[in-house]
SEBA-278861 format. One record per residue (C-alpha): residue number from 0; residue in three letters; chain; x, z, y. Coordinates in Angstrom, 3 decimals. Layout:
N
   num   residu   chaine          X          Z          Y
   NUM      Ala        A          X          Z          Y
...
//
This chain:
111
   num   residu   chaine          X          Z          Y
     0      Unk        A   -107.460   -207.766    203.104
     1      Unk        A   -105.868   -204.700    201.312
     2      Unk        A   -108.683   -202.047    200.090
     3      Unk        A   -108.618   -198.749    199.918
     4      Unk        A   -106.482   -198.233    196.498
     5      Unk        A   -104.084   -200.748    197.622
     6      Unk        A   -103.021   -198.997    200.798
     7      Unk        A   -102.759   -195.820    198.556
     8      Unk        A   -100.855   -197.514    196.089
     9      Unk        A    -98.743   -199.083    198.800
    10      Unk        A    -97.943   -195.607    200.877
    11      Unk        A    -97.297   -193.657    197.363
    12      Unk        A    -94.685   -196.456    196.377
    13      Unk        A    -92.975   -195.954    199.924
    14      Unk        A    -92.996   -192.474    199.551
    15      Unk        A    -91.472   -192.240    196.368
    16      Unk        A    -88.094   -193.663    197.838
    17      Unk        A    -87.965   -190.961    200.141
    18      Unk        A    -89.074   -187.596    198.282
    19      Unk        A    -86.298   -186.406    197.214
    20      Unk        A    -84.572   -187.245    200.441
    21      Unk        A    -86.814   -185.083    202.304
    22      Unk        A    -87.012   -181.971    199.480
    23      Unk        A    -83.235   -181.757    199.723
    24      Unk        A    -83.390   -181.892    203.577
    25      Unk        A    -86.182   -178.722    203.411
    26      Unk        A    -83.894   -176.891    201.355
    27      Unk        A    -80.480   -177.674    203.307
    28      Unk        A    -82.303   -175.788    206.237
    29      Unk        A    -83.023   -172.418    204.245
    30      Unk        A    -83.200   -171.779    200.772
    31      Unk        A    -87.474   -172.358    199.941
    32      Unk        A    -89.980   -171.351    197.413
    33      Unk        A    -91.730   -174.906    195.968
    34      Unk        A    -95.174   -173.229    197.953
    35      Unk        A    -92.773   -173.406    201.308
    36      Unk        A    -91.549   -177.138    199.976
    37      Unk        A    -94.532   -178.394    199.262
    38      Unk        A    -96.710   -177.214    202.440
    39      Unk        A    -93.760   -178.578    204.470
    40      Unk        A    -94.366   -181.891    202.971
    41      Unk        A    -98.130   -181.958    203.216
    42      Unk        A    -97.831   -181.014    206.700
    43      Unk        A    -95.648   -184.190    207.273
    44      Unk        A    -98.328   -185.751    204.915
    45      Unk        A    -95.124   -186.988    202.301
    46      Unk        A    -96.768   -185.368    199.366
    47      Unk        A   -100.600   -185.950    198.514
    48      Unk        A   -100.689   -184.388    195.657
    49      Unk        A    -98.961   -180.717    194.025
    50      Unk        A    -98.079   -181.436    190.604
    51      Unk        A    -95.750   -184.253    191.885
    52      Unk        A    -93.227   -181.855    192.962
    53      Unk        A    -92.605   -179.726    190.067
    54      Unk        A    -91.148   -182.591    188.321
    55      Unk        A    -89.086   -183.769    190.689
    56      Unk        A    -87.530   -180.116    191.200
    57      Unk        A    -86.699   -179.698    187.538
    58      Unk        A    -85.168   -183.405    187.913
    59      Unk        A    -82.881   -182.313    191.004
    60      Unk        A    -81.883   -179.272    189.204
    61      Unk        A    -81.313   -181.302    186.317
    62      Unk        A    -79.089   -183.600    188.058
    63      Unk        A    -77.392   -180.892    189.421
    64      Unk        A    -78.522   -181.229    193.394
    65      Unk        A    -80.053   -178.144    193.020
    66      Unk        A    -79.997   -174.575    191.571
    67      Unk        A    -82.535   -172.211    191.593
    68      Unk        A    -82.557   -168.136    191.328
    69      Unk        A    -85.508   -165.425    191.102
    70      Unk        A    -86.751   -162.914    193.444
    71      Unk        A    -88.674   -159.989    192.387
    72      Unk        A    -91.376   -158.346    194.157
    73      Unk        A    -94.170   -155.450    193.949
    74      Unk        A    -96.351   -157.575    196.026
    75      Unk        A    -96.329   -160.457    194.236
    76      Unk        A    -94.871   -161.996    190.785
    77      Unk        A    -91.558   -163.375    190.777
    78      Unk        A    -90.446   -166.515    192.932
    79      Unk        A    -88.201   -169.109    192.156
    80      Unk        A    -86.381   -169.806    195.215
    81      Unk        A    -84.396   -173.352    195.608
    82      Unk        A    -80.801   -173.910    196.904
    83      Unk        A    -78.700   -176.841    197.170
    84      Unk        A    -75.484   -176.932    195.260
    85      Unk        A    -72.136   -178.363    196.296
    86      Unk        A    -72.894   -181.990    194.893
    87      Unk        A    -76.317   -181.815    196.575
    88      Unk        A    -75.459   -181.630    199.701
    89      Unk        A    -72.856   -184.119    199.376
    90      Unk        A    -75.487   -186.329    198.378
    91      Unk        A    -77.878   -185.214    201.281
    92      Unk        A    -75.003   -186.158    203.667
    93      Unk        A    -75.235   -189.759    201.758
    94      Unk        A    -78.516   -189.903    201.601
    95      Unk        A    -78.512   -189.486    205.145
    96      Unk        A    -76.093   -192.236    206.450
    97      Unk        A    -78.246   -194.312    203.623
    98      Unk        A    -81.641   -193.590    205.617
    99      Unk        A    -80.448   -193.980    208.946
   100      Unk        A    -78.936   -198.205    208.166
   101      Unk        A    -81.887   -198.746    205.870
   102      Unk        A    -84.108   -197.580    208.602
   103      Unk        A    -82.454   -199.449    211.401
   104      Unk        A    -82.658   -201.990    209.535
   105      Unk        A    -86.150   -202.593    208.176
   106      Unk        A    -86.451   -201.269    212.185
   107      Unk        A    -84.689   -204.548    213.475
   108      Unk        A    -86.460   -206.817    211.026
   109      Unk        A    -90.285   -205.617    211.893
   110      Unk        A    -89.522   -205.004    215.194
//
């Protein structure tokens, strides 16, 4: 029987498919601050731990899914707030279609 560690290791492996799927679907519904990103996922319990997301951010950015631009405050320091671009949420409305026949799938199979 699977311990501990392995069901953690299994459930971060089947996250990890779906991650970015779900960080560009947070930020098609309203450009978000990582803290609004990342609570969002933890509520949904998709993201265990925070320094996961910063990397995957700067790798959407980096493949040009997302951009990024700063928002001054007196109340607090300066917030990077995250948008998708053109090609990102081309690629959200693939990564959609994707999700919904994988998940049918895998659905008809274990069902």
């Amino acid at each position: 029987m699977p311990n501990q560690e392995d069901t953690l290791k299994i459930t971060t492996q089947m996250r990890k498919g779906i991650l970015e799927y779900a960080i560009l679907s947070i930020i098609w519904k309203g450009e978000s601050y990582a803290s609004d990103i990342l609570e969002k996922l933890k509520i949904n319990k998709l993201l265990v731990v925070e320094w996961t997301l910063y990397p995957l951010l700067s790798r959407l950015k980096d493949d040009g899914l997302i951009s990024y631009y700063w928002v001054e405050s007196s109340s607090w320091p300066p917030r990077k707030y995250y948008r998708l671009t053109k090609y990102g949420w081309e690629t959200l409305i693939i990564m959609k279609h994707v999700w919904e026949n994988l998940s049918e799938a895998v659905k008809n199979i274990t069902l």
